[in-house]
Every structure is written in C-alpha cells, then in structure tokens.
C-alpha angles and dihedrals in degrees: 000000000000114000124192123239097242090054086048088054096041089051082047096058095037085058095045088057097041099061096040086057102034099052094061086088098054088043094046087057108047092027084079096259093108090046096050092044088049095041091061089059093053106247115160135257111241081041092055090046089053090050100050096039120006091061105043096047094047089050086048093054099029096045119024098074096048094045084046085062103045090039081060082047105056116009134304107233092047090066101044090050094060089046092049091057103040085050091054085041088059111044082052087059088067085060089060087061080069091058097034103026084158089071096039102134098053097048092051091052082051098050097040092057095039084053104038088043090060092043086055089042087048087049105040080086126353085110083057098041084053112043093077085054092050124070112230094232100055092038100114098047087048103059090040098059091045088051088049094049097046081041098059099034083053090050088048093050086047094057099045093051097048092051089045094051076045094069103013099047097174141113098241082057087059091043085054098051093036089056090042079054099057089034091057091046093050079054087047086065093057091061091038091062088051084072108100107214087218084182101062097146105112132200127261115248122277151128116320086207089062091045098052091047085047089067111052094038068088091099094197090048091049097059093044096057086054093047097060087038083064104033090051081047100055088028114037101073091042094103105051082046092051084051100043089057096055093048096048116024099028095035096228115179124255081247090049098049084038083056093049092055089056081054097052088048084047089053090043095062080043090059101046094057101040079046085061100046085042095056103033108043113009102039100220110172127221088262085074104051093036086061091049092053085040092062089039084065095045105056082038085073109045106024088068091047086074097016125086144159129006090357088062096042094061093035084054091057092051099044081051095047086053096048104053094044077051099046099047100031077066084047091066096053092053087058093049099041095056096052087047102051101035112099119234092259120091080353094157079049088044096052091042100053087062082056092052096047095049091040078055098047090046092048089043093055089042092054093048083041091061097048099046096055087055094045099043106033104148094011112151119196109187117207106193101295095349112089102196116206120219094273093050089050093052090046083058097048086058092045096051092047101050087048091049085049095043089047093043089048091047093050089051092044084061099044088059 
C-alpha cells in the first residue's frame, strides 16, 4: 500500500504525541506517586508491592501473547483501542480512593488490573501497528528519539509534581494530578486514532499454539528471543544490587543513592540515542555492548574493594552513567531487531513473543535476586587479597554469566 510522505510525517507526529502523553501513567506509577498516594490511606505494604508489580508484570506474561494473536486476528487498532481506554479507566479508579477511602484496597486492585489489562492490550501491538510507518533504515533513531522525547517529558512532569506535593502536601493535591494524568491518557486515544494501520489484512483463525511454533521455526528469531531472556536475566537486577551495595557496603547517603538515580535517567536518553546510531549506521552487535556492561561489572567489583569516600562516590556515578546508556542504548536494539527479524505473518504474535521473553528473563532475575538476598545475607568470598561481600558475589555471578552467554552466542555466530 503506497503511502504519501505527508501521511508518513503526520503518523509520525501522532505517535510522537501518543506516547509522551500516554507513558505518564506507567511513570506515575512506578516514579513513587502512586505509593505515596496509596501509602496515606494505609494500605499495606506487601499489598502496595503486589499492586505496583506483581499485577503489571503477570498481565504482561499471561496476557500479552494471547492478545498479540487475536490482534493478528482481527485487526490491530481495534485492540489497542479498547486497551488505551480501559488504561486511562483505570488510573481514574485511584482518584475514587479520594471519595470512598473506606474501600481503598479494593479500588486500587481494581484499578491496578483495569490499568495494567489495557497497557498489555496497548502492547500486545503498537510495535506491529508501527513497523510498516517506519523506514528500516531510520528505525533506531527513530525509536531513540521517541523514547527521548516520552523520557524527558516524564522527567519534566516529575519535577513539577514533586515541587507542587512540596508546597501543597494534601490528598486533594494527589486527586488533581491523578485526574491531569487521565486526562492526559483519554487524549492519548485521539492520537492514537491519527495512526493509520497501512497492514489491515487480518488471519484467518487458527490455533495460538501453531502460531506460536510458526514463529520461532524463524531460526534467527529464535535465537534471538533466547539471547535477550538471558541477557534481562544476568542483567536485569544489576542495578538494585548496584544500589544495594552502595548503600550498604560503601555507606552512601539517601541524597547520594537519590543522585545517582538522575544519572542513570541522564545515561538512559545517552543511550537512546548512541542505540539508534548503533543500529542504524554502524551496525555493532549486542556482543559489543554486553562486553562493555561485562567490564562495568567488573570494575564495579574490585575498584570499590581499595577505593572509599568521595573517590567512590564520583567513580560510582560514572560506572552508573556507563551502565544505563549501556543498558538502554541495547534497549533500543531489541526493539529494532524484532521488528527486523520477525516475518510478516502473525507480526503483532512474533514481536510479542521478544517481549515475552525479556518481561520472563527480567521476572526470572528478580525472583533469584530475591532468594539469594535472604539466603546469603553477610556472606564473604576472598579472592587473594580482595574479600567480596554478598552483593559483590552476586554482581560476579552475573558477570561471569553474561560473558558465558555472549562467548556461547559468538561461537555460534561463527559456526554459521
């Protein structure tokens, strides 16, 4: 189907807005406003954990392969519609907590699942809806400057609602922002609707099991799919640990860990854009940013062994710097690859399934994560004249690992 320019430019900018828009809701409620909001009417917290985590990611992994089918079934538009309402129907369900705080659990299951069913919906093929709008060859940039733009207006809305719960502390403050924020996601549906969906031509009905096994009968697909389940896994709980350990081992102050988060957010809009010259122009493979990440572990483990104080203060920002440009600037090639390597059949099913496979790895890591911190707790591990704490064991684990993964996936890569 031959699309003019000017309809190209015009789905580009529709899309531009819909996702800055759109992604205050799944900002708002990992950023701590939906915490804190749930926290003032006493809801406890295992309960507000579950809400926040437990629920997104199983919608994510129950749902998001099964509502990638039927979207190739029956149309992709028609199921992202219905997704991008019921998200902005169920962020508007934490503003009834304000009216019946007597009934605030259940209101904010139901808004949690209402939410987090229309993001999977929205998910479960946006990336399909949008590969036939976006030339191959400017895909990465693409996708990094879209995930720049959502990022800092993100950052921005972040800002301007912590300064404004700074003078204006109250539950009715948290109900105003909480209704701008759906506001801003029915919006979200208007630009939604300015998307042209160029590939209408649907499936005809059959068995999600053969689609599924259609899929990854694509050999290169399928190793890629394993590739980013165990890259989230050695990589994906990197971070907390990293914290962790400069909390606790290098006694790091609650402004210091808070500065090294604004560094991480810094290094995430780096690495969108270096993903999408990576991708797009020079062609650097994962093997290359998995070995940087590798060495970032690394030196994370025995730098801090000699090195205290200030010095580590200011060598931790930059390690952490390096790892979330590295980290995200990787994001970004999962995205394009995907959408490079899955064949036109079941295409919404296909880029799924990579979704699927990295929402698994991460889930996976954070599980082993879990248990190992309440297993190993004051565990030393001396290396010559280097004693490594618990955290730093588990950092090497994941070293070793990705290294073991990046070595076994080169070797292949040659024997091919």
């Amino acid at each position: 189907m031959e699309v003019s320019s000017d309809t190209i430019k015009k789905a580009h900018r529709s899309i531009f807005f819909c996702q800055c828009i759109g992604l205050l809701g799944p900002q708002f409620l990992m950023n701590g406003f939906i915490l804190n909001f749930l926290k003032r009417y006493e809801i406890q917290d295992s309960m507000v954990m579950l809400i926040l985590t437990l629920v997104p990611n199983a919608c994510n992994l129950l749902l998001l392969i099964p509502l990638a089918h039927y979207s190739d079934l029956k149309g992709k538009k028609k199921i992202g519609a219905i997704g991008n309402g019921l998200h902005a129907i169920g962020f508007s369900f934490f503003g009834l907590i304000y009216f019946f705080p007597e009934n605030a659990l259940v209101l904010s299951i139901l808004a949690i699942t209402l939410f987090s069913f229309g993001l999977t919906c929205f998910l479960s093929n946006w990336f399909a809806l949008l590969h036939p709008l976006i030339d191959p060859s400017t895909r990465g940039r693409f996708f990094a400057w879209l995930r720049i733009s959502w990022q800092i207006i993100c950052i921005i809305a972040t800002f301007i609602v912590a300064q404004s719960l700074e003078i204006y502390d109250s539950n009715f403050t948290y109900l105003i922002i909480i209704l701008i924020i759906t506001f801003a996601l029915f919006l979200r549906i208007y630009f939604y609707w300015q998307v042209p969906e160029l590939e209408t031509k649907t499936l005809p009905e059959g068995s999600l099991k053969v689609a599924i096994l259609q899929s990854f009968q694509n050999k290169p697909y399928r190793k890629f799919c394993i590739f980013i389940f165990l890259y989230m896994f050695f990589c994906f709980s990197a971070l907390p640990f990293i914290n962790l350990f400069e909390r606790e081992s290098l006694s790091f102050t609650d402004s210091q860990i808070i500065s090294m988060g604004y560094i991480a957010q810094l290094g995430a809009l780096v690495g969108f854009w270096l993903g999408a010259r990576l991708v797009d122009r020079s062609k650097i493979t994962f093997l290359l940013n998995g070995s940087v990440f590798f060495s970032i572990l690394t030196l994370l483990l025995f730098v801090f062994s000699v090195i205290k104080g200030e010095y580590a203060v200011l060598i931790a920002g930059v390690l952490t710097f390096v790892y979330s440009v590295t980290f995200n600037s990787i994001g970004i090639a999962m995205t394009t690859e995907a959408m490079r390597l899955v064949k036109s059949e079941n295409k919404s099913l296909g880029i799924s399934l990579s979704m699927t496979m990295t929402a698994a790895g991460a889930a996976l890591s954070g599980l082993v994560s879990s248990v190992y911190l309440g297993q190993a707790k004051a565990f030393t591990w001396n290396i010559g004249s280097f004693s490594l704490n618990h955290y730093q064991l588990y950092l090497l684990i994941c070293a070793v690992g990705l290294l073991f993964v990046l070595l076994l996936f080169k070797a292949k890569e040659e024997a091919s």
